[in-house]
MIDOSE-1310 file (N, C-alpha, C; in nm, 2 decimals, decimal comma, always signed):
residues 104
xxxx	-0,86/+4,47/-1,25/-0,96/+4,37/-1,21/-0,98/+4,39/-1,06; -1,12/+4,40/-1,06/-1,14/+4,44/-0,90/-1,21/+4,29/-0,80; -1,15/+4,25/-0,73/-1,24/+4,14/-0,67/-1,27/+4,15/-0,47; -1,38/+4,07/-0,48/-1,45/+4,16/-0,32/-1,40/+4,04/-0,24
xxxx	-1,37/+4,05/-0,16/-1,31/+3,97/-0,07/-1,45/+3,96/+0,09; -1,48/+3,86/+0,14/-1,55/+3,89/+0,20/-1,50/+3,90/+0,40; -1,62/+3,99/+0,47/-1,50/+4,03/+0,61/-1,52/+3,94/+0,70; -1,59/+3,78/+0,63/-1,56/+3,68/+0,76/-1,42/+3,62/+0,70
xxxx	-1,39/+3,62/+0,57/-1,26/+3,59/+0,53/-1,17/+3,67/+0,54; -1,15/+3,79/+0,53/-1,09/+3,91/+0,62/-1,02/+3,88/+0,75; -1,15/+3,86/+0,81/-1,08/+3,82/+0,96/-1,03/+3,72/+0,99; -1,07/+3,62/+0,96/-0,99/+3,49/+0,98/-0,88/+3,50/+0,93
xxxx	-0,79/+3,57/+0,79/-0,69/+3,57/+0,78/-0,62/+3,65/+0,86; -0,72/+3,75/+0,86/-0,60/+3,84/+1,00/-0,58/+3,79/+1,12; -0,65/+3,70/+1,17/-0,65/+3,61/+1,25/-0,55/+3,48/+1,27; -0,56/+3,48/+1,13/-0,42/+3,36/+1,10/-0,30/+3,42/+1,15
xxxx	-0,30/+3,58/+1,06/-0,13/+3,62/+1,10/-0,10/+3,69/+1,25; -0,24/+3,74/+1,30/-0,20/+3,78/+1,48/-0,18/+3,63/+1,54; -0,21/+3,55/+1,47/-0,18/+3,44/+1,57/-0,08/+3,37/+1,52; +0,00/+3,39/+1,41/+0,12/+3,35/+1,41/+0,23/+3,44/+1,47
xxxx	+0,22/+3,53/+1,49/+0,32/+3,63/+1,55/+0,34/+3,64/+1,68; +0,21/+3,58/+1,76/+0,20/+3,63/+1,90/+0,21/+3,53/+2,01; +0,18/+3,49/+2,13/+0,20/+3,41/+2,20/+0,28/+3,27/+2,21; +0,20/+3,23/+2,06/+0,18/+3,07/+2,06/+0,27/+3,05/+1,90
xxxx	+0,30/+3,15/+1,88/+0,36/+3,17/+1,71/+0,49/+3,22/+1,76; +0,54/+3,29/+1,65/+0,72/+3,37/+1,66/+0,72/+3,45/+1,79; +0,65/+3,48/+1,85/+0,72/+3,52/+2,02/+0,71/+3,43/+2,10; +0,71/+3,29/+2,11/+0,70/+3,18/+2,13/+0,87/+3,10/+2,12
xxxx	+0,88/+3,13/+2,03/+0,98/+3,04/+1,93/+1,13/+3,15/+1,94; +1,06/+3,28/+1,97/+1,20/+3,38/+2,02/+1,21/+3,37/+2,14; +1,11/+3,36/+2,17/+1,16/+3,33/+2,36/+1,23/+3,25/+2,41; +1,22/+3,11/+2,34/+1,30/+2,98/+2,37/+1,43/+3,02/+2,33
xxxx	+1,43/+3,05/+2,18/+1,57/+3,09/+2,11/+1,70/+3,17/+2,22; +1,57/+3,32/+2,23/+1,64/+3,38/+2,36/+1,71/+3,33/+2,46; +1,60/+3,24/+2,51/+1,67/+3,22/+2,65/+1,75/+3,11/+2,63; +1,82/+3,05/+2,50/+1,94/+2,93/+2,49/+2,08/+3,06/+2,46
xxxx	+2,05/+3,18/+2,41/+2,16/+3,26/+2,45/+2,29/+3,24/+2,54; +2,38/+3,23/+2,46/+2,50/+3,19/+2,54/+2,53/+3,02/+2,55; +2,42/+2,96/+2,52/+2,46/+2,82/+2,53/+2,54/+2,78/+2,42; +2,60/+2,68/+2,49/+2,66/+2,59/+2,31/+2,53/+2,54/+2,30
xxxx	+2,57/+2,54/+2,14/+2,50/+2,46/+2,06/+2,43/+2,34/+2,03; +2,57/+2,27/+2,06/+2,57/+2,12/+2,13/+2,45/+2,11/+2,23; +2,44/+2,17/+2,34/+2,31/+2,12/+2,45/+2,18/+2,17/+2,41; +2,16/+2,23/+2,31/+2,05/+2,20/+2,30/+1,97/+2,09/+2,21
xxxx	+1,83/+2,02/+2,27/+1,81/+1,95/+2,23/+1,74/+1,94/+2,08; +1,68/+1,84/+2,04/+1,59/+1,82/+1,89/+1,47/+1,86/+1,92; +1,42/+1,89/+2,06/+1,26/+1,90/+2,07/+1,31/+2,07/+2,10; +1,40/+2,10/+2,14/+1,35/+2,26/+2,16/+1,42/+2,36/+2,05
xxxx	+1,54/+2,27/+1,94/+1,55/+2,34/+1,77/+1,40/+2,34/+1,72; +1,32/+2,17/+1,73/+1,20/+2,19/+1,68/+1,13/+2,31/+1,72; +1,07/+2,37/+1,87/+1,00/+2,40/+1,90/+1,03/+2,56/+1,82; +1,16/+2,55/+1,83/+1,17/+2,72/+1,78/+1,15/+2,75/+1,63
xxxx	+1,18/+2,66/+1,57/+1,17/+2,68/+1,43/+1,05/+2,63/+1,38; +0,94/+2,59/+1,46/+0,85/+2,56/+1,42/+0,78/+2,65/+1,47; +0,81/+2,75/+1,58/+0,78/+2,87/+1,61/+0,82/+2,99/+1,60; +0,90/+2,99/+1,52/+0,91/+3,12/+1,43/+0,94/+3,12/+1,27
xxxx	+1,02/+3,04/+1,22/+1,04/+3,01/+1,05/+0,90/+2,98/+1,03; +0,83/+2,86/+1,07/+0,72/+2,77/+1,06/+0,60/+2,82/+1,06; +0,59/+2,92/+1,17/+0,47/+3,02/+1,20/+0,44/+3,11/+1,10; +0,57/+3,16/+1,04/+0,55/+3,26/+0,98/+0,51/+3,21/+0,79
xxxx	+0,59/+3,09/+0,77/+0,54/+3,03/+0,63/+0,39/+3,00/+0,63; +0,36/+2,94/+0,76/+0,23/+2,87/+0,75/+0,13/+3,01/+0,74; +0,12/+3,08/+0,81/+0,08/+3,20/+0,81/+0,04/+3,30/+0,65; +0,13/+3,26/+0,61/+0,16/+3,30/+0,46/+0,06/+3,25/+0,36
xxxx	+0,08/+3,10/+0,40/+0,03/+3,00/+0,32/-0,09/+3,01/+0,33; -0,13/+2,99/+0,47/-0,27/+3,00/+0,52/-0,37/+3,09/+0,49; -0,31/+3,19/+0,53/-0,37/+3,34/+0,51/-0,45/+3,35/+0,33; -0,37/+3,24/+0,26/-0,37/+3,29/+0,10/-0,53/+3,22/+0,08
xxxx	-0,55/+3,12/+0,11/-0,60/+2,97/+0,11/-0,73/+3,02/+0,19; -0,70/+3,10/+0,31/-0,84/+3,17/+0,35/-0,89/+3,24/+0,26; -0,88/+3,36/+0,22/-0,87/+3,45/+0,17/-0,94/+3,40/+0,01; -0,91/+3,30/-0,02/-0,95/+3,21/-0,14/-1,01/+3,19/-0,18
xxxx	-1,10/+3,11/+0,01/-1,22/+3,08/+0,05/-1,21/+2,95/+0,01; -1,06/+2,87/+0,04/-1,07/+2,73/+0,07/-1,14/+2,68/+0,16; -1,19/+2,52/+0,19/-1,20/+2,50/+0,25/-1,12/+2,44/+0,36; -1,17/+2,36/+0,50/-1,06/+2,35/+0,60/-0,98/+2,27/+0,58
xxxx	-1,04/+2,13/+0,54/-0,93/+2,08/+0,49/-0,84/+2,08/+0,43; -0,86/+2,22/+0,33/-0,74/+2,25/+0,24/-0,66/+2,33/+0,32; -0,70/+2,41/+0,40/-0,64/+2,48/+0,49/-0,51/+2,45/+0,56; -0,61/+2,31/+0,65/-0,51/+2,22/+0,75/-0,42/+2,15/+0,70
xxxx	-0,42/+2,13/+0,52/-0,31/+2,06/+0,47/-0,22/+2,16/+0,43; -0,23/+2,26/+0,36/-0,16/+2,39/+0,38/-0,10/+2,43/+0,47; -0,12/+2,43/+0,59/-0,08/+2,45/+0,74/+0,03/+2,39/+0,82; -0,04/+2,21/+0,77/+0,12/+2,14/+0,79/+0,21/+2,14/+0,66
xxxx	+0,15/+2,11/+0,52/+0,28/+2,19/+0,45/+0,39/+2,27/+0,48; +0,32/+2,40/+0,50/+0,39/+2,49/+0,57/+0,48/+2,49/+0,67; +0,45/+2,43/+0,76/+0,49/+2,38/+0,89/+0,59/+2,32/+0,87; +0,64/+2,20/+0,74/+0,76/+2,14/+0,73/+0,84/+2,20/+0,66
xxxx	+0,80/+2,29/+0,59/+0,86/+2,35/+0,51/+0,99/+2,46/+0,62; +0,87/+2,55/+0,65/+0,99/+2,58/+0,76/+1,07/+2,51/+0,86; +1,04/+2,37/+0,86/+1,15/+2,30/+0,98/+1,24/+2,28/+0,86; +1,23/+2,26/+0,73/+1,34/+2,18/+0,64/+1,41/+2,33/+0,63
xxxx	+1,34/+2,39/+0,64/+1,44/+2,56/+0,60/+1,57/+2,54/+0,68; +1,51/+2,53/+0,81/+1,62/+2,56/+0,90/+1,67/+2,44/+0,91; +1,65/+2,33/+0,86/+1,78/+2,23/+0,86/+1,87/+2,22/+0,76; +1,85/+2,29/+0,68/+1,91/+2,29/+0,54/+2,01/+2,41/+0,60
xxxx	+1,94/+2,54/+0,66/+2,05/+2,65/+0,68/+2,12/+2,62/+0,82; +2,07/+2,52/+0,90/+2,18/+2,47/+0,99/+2,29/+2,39/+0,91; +2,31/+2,32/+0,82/+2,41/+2,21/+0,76/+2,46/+2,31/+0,66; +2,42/+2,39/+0,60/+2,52/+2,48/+0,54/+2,64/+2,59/+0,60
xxxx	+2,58/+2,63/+0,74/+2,61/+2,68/+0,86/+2,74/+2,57/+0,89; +2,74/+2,49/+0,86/+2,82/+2,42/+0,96/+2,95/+2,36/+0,88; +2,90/+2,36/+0,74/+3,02/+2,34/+0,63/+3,03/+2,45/+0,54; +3,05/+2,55/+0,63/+3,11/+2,71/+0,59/+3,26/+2,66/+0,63
């Protein structure tokens, strides 16, 4: 089964995933990570676990999600609900694998 995809939907998904990976996505959310290196645990706060795992687990789900949903030729709204979907999805990841982390 062959089906044509069109290249303003093309790019916009590729668009989705360069811009989950880059800046403002998962090098974003490694950079913070990075630079808490060495820290305990303990000091870091709720707003910058969020920021990282909403910038890199989060980026990369939504990205996923998103990408599918373009590509579809959803529309935006379905998009933007997909997006934050996504988005919690990967914060609950990493709180689920932080509390199992911790009752090892």
């Amino acid at each position: 089964m062959e089906t044509h995809v069109s290249h303003e939907r093309t790019v916009r998904g590729v668009k989705e995933l360069a811009k989950s990976i880059g800046t403002n996505g998962l090098v974003a959310g490694q950079a913070m990570d990075l630079s808490g290196e060495g820290l305990d645990q303990n000091d870091a706060g709720v707003e910058e676990l969020e920021f990282i795992h909403v910038h890199k687990t989060g980026s990369l789900l939504e990205a996923s999600a998103v990408t599918r949903v373009v590509i579809g030729g959803g529309l935006e709204k379905e998009v933007e609900k997909i997006r934050r979907l996504a988005t919690c999805i990967g914060l609950l990841f990493q709180v689920v694998e932080i509390e199992n982390l911790l009752w090892i």
